[in-house]
C-alpha angles and dihedrals in degrees: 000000000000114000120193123244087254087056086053112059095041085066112022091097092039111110090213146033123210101216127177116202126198124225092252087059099262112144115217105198097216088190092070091059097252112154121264109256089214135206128299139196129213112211090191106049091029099232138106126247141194105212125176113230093232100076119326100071094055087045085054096047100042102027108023085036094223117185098221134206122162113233112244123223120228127276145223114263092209112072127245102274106230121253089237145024128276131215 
């Protein structure tokens, strides 16, 4: 994996890197503010996957034939309170 100079130097004094690797093998460097490729779950095999949304998730979903949801987080139970006041 090649890094700008830029990239670089944003991370070269940091102790640890946050990486996120896919299940094809891809790294995703979440230090250098690169989005977070998420979970996935395939309905069909039954399994969850991490894909990066390059390449690997198209190869899943149209060669491997996975039939992809992406896993939710949990939520809150309360509901989002309103910026102003209704009548």
């Amino acid at each position: 994996m090649r890094i700008s100079q830029e990239e670089y130097q944003r991370i070269r004094e940091l102790k640890e890197l946050e990486i996120e690797t896919c299940d094809f093998g891809h790294v995703n460097i979440l230090n250098l503010g690169w989005g977070v490729w998420g979970k996935w779950f395939c309905r069909k095999h039954e399994k969850e996957h991490a894909l990066c949304s390059g390449l690997c998730l198209p190869v899943a979903r149209n060669i491997i034939g996975c039939e992809l949801t992406r896993k939710r987080t949990k939520g809150t139970e309360d509901p989002p309170k309103p910026n102003k006041p209704y009548d």
